[in-house]
N, C-alpha and C positions, 0 to 999 in steps of 0.2 A: 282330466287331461294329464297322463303323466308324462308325457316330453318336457323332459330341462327346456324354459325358456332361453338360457346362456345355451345351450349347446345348436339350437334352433332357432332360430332368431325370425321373428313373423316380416313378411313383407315391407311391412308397415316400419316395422325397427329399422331392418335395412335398409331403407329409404332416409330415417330421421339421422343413421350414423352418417350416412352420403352425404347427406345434407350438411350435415355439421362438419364434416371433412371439408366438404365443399368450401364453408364459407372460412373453416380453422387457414385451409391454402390461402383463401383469397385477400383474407388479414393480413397474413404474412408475407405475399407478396405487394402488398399495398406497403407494408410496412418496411420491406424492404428497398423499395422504390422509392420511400421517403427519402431515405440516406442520401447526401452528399457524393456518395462512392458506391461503386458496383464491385462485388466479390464472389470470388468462384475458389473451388477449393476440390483436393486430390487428399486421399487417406494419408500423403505424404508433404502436401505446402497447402498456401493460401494466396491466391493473386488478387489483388485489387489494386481497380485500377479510378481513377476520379477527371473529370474534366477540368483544363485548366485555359487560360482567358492565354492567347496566341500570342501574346508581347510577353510573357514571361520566359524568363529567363532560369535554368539550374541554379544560379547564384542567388535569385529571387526566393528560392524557395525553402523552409524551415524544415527537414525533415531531421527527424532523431526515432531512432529504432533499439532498442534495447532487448532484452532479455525477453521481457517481462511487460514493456510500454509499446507505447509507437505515437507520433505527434507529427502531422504533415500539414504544413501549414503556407501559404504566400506570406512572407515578413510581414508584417504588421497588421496584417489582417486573423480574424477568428482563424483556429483550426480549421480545416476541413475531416479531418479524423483526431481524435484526441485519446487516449484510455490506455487501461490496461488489456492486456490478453488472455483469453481464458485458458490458454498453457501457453508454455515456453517457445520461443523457437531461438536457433541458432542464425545467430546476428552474422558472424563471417561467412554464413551460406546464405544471407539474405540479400537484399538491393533494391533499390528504387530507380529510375531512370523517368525522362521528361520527353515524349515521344511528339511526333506534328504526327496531328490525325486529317486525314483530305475530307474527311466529313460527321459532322460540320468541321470546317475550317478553323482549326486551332490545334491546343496542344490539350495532351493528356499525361497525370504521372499514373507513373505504373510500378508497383511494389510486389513485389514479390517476395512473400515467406516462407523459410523452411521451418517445418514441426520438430520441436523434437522428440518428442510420442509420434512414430508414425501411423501409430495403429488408432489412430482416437480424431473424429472428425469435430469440428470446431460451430458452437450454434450460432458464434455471432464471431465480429474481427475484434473490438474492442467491449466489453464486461456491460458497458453503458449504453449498449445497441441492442433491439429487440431481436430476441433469437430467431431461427429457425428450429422445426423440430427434428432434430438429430434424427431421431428413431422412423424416419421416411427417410433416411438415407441408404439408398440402395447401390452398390455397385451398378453401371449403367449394364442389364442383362441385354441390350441390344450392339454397348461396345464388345461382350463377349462375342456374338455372333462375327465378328469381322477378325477378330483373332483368326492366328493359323491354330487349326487340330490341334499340337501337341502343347502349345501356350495357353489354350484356352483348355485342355483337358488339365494343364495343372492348376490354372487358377480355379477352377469348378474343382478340384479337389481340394486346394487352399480352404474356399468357403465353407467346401464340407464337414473339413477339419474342423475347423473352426467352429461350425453349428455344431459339433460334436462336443467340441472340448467343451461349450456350453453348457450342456445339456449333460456331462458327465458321461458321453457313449465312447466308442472306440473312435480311434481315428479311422482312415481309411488303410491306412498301411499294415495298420492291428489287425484289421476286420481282415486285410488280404492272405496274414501269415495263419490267424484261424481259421480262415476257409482251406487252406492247403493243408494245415494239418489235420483237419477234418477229413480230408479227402484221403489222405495218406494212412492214416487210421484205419479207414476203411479198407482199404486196399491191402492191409497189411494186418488181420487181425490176430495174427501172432505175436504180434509186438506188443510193450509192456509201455503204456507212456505216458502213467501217473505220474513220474518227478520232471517231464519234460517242459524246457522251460521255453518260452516266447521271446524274444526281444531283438 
């Protein structure tokens, strides 16, 4: 048999990586369901938001937000969130608020972080909370589809870019000005345009 096993993978494999997918998701949502607090997050902040018991009160409640920490708590009782963050965010772009939710019947605090790496997605809120795995984090390719034409044609070249710059290829701007000067080249083979420069 010489087929690369890695390059082909038997039925059988892809079934056992499904599987293990399957159940890698299903930890992690357990795990994250565990939390005290529910969070959701953009390439540019972090919302989380936690249930709070309907007789509290703003003044009841212990929050401190820094750099670097974050600690929200009802006085005298445990934290509800406690730790450090696995990057920085900007404290004067950030806030907490204590919202009445109609269902169920009470209140909720709601915090909201801003990054300050906006390009870097976050696997957990605090250092001390079981991740998620970054690397299944995909731009949502279904919010693309609702985009207008020319916002969605840039962000789809953003990412392009971007798998480029990874991977050490051109961008797409690079790749636009070589295919023109390819073309022109052609069209023009009188032309001398060893010293010509791109940029």
């Amino acid at each position: 048999m010489s087929a690369d096993p890695e390059q082909n993978p038997s039925p059988t494999e892809l079934a056992a990586r499904e599987q293990e997918e399957k159940e890698r998701k299903a930890q992690e949502v357990a795990e994250q369901a565990a939390l005290p607090y529910k969070w959701t997050q953009t390439i540019r902040d972090v919302d989380v938001t936690a249930p709070i018991a309907a007789a509290i009160k703003g003044r009841d409640m212990d929050v401190v937000l820094t750099k670097t920490k974050i600690r929200v708590a009802i006085k005298g009782q445990p934290p509800l969130i406690e730790g450090d963050f696995p990057h920085p965010i900007i404290v004067d772009e950030s806030s907490w608020t204590l919202e009445t939710t109609p269902t169920p019947p009470g209140k909720e605090i709601s915090i909201h972080l801003d990054k300050v790496n906006k390009v870097e997605w976050w696997p957990h809120v605090v250092t001390t909370a079981p991740k998620i795995d970054i690397t299944k984090i995909t731009p949502e390719n279904s919010s693309l589809g609702d985009l207008d034409g020319e916002t969605r044609a840039m962000v789809e070249k953003m990412m392009y870019d971007q798998r480029q710059k990874e991977t050490g290829g051109m961008s797409s701007d690079e790749q636009r000005k070589m295919d023109l000067l390819k073309k022109f080249q052609a069209e023009h083979p009188e032309m001398d345009f060893s010293n010509a420069q791109i940029g």
